[in-house]
Each structure stands twice: as C-alpha cells, then as structure tokens.
MISE-254149 format. One record per residue (C-alpha): x, y, z; residue number from 1. Coordinates in steps of 0.02 Angstrom, whole numbers, padded with zeros to 5 digits. Example, Ala and Ser with C-alpha at 12.3 -4.5 7.8 and 13.67 -1.06 7.14 Angstrom:
// residues 2
<X->00615; Y->-00225; Z->00390; k->1>
<X->00684; Y->-00053; Z->00357; k->2>
//
This chain:
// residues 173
<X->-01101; Y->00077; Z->-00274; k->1>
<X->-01083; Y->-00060; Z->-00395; k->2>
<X->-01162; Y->-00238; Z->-00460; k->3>
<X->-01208; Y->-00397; Z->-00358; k->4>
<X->-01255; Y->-00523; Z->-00463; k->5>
<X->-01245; Y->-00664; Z->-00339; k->6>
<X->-01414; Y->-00704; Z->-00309; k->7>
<X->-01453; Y->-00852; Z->-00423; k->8>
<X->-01610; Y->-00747; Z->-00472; k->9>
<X->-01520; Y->-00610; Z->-00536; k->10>
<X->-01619; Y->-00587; Z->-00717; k->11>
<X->-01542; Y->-00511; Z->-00873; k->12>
<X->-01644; Y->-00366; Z->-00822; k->13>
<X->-01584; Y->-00343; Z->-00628; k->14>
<X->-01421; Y->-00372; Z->-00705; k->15>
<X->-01483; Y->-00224; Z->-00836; k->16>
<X->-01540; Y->-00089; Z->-00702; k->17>
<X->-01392; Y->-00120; Z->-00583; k->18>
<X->-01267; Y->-00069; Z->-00706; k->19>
<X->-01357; Y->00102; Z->-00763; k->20>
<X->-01379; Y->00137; Z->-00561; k->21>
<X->-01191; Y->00105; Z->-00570; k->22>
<X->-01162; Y->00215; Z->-00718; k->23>
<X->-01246; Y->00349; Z->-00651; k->24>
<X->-01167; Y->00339; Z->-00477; k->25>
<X->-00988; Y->00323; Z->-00545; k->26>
<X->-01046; Y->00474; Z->-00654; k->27>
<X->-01120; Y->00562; Z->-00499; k->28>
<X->-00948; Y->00522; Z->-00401; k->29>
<X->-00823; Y->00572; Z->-00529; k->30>
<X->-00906; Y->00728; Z->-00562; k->31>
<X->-00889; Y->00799; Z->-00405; k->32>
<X->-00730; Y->00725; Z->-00358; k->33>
<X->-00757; Y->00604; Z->-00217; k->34>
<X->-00677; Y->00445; Z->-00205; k->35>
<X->-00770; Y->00278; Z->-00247; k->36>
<X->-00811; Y->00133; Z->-00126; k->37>
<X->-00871; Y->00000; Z->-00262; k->38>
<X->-00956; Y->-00180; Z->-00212; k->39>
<X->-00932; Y->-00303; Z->-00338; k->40>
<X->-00994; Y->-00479; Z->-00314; k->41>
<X->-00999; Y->-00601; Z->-00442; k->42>
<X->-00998; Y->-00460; Z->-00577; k->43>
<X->-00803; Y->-00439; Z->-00607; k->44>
<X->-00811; Y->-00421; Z->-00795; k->45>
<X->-00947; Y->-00294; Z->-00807; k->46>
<X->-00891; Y->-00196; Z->-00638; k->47>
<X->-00704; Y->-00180; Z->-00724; k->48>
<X->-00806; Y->-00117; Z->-00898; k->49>
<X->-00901; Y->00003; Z->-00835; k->50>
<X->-00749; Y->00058; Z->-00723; k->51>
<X->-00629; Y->00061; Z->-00856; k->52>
<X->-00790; Y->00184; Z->-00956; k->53>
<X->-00841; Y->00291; Z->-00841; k->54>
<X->-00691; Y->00325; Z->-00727; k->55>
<X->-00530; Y->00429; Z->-00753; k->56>
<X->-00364; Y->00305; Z->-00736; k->57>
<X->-00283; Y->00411; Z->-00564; k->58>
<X->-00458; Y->00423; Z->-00460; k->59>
<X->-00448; Y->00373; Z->-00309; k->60>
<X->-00552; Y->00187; Z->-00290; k->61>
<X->-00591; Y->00084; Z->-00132; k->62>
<X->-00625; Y->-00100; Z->-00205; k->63>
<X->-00727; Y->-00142; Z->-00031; k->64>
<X->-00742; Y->-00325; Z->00044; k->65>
<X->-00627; Y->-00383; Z->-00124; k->66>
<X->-00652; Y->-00586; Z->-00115; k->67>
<X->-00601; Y->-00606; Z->-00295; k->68>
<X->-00460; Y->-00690; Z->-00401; k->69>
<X->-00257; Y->-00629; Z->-00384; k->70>
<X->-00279; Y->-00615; Z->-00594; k->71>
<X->-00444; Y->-00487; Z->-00544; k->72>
<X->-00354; Y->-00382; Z->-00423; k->73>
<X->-00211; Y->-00365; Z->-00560; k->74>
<X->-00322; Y->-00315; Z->-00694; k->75>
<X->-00402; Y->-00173; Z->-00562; k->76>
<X->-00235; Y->-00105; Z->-00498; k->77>
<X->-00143; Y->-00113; Z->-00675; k->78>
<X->-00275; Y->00000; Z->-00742; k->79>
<X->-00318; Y->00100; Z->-00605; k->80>
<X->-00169; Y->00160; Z->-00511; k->81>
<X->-00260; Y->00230; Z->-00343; k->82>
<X->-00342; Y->00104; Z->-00325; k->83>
<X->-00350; Y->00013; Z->-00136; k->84>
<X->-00415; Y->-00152; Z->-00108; k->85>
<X->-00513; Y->-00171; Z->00035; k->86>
<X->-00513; Y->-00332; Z->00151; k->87>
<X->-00621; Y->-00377; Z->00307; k->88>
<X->-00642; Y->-00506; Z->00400; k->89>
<X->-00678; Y->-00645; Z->00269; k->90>
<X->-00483; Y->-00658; Z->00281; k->91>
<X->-00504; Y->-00749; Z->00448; k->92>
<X->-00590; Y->-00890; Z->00393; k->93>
<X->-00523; Y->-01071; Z->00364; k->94>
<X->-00628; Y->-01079; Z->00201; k->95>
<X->-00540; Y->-00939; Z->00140; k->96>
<X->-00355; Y->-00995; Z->00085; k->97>
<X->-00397; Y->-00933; Z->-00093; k->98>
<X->-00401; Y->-00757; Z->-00062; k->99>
<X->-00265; Y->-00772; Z->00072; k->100>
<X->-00152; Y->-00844; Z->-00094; k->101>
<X->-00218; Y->-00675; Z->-00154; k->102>
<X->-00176; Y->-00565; Z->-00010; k->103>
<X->-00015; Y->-00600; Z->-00020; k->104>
<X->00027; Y->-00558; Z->-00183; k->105>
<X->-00074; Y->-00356; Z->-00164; k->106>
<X->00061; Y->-00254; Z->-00149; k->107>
<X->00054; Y->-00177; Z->00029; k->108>
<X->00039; Y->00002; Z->-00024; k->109>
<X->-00131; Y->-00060; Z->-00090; k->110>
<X->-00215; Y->-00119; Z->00060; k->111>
<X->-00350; Y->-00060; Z->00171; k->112>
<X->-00436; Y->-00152; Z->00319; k->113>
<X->-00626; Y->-00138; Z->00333; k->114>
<X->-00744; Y->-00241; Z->00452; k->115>
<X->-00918; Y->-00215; Z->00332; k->116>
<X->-01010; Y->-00227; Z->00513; k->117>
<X->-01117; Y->-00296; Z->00548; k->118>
<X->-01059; Y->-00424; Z->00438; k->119>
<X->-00906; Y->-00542; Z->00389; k->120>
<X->-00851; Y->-00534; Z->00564; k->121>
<X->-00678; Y->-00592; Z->00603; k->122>
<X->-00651; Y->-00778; Z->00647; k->123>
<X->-00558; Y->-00728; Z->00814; k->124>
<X->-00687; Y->-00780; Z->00948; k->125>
<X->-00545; Y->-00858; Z->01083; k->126>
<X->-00543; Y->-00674; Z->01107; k->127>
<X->-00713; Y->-00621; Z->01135; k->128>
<X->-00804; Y->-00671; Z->01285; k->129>
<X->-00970; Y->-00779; Z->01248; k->130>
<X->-01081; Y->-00627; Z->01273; k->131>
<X->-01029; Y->-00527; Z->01142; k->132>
<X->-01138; Y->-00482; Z->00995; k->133>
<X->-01127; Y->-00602; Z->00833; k->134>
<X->-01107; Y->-00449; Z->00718; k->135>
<X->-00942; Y->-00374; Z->00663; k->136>
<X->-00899; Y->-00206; Z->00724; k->137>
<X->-00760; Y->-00068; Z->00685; k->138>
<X->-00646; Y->-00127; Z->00823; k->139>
<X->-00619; Y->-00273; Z->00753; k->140>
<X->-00505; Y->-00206; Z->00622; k->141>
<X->-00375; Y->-00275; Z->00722; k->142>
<X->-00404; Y->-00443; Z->00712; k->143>
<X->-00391; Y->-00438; Z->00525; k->144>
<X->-00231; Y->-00314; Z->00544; k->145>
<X->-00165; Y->-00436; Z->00633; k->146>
<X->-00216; Y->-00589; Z->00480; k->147>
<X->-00154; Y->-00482; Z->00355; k->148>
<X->00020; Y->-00443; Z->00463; k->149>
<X->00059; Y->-00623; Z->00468; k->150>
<X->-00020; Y->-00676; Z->00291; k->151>
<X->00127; Y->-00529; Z->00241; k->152>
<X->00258; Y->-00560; Z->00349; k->153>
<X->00268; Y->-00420; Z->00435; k->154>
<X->00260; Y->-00340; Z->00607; k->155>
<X->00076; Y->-00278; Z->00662; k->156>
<X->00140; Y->-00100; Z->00700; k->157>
<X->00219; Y->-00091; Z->00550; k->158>
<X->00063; Y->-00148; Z->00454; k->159>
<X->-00048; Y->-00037; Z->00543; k->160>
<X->00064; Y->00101; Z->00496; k->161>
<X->00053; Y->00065; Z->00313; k->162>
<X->-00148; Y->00033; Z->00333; k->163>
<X->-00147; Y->00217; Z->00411; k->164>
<X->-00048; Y->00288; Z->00266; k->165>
<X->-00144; Y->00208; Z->00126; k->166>
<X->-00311; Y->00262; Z->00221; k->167>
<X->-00237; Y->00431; Z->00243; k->168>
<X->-00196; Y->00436; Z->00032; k->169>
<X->-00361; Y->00346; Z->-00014; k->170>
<X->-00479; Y->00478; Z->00098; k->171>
<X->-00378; Y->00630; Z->00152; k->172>
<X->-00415; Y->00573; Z->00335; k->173>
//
C-alpha cells in the first residue's frame, strides 16, 4: 500500500485516487491490527501526511524498497517508532552511493533486507553462473546482507542476526 507518483504522467487526479486507496488501506490495516508494508516513490511528503493521519505513533511499519533521503528516513523513524526500513538490492549498485550515505546513518535496529523479486536484483553477478534468471529472487537476501554488513561495519553473522531480530519484532515470525 501506498503512492507512486513517479510516472511523469501521474495527473493531479491519479495523484488524487492513490491517496484515498491509501487512506482506506492504512484504515483497513490499522483496524485490524496488522502491520503495514508501505511503497512510497516519489510521494514522500504526502506518504509521511497521510501516515502521520491515519496511523497510531507505535504500529508496527515496513517502509519497503526505501531509496529516499537520510533527512526522509529521520522524519519516518522520529515519528514512528516501529518503524523498519526496508532495503533490497538497489544497495548493490554503483549508481547508488546516495542511499548507501543513507544506510549508514539507519540505526541497525531499524533494518530489514528484502529482494522485491523479481525486481532490483542484487549487482553480485561474479557469483551467479551465466544461466541464471535476470530476475531477483528471495535467496538473494544475502548478497545485500552482505552490502549492508560492510556499508555498517560489521560482521555478516552478526548482521544477519540483527536482520532476524528486527524481522522477528516487525512480523512476529
């Protein structure tokens, strides 16, 4: 659930009907307690509004496939303190120092790992053999565990513990 406005043809109107579909989803969600997995893309201002509206401070939140600014992500986990930013494999690549800058500065209590197959797949193809599908897939959560373990600092088990814990907060799983 949430707002895309990155098409370039994304009217007044689209912009309109997205955010009472949102509304009513984050309505929907809160209402019978499950946690939310919101997509925002190019719509930070009105995703945080309607957030900030429509959803109490301590739910639980799963900002998927965040690509946005370090000053967004503050704004998000200030407010909202169960909030988890997701990353996927968008981490990986070389055009994406920006939100690498941004990575490191997410505390790591607030991180979750997500591939969004088939899509954003990691840049990590020295370690898949030639005949391997293009798309993403769930097993290659480790190839951005591993990115995000030496973005942080830290050793991969360790981050991968962490990941678990946060996963196991965020879900119940």
């Amino acid at each position: 659930m949430g707002l895309d406005y990155n098409s370039p043809d994304t009217s007044d109107d689209v912009k309109q009907a997205q955010q009472k579909a949102f509304v009513g989803q984050l309505q929907a969600a809160v209402s019978l307690q499950k946690p939310l997995v919101i997509h925002g893309r190019s719509a930070d201002e009105d995703t945080l509004l309607l957030m900030k509206q429509y959803v109490p401070r301590d739910h639980k939140i799963h900002y998927h496939c965040f690509s946005g600014t370090l000053d967004y992500s503050k704004k998000l986990m200030d407010y909202f303190p169960n909030l988890f930013i997701g990353i996927t494999g968008l981490i990986t690549y070389s055009t994406s120092q920006d939100l690498r800058n941004v990575v490191k500065e997410i505390p790591f209590h607030r991180l979750l790992i997500e591939t969004d197959a088939p899509y954003m797949r990691p840049r990590c193809n020295q370690h898949l053999d030639k005949d391997t599908n293009k798309g993403s897939t769930p097993g290659m959560g480790l190839f951005i565990a591993k990115k995000l373990s030496e973005i942080k600092g830290l050793e991969l088990d360790d981050l991968l513990i962490q990941i678990r814990e946060n996963t196991n907060e965020m879900y119940g799983i």
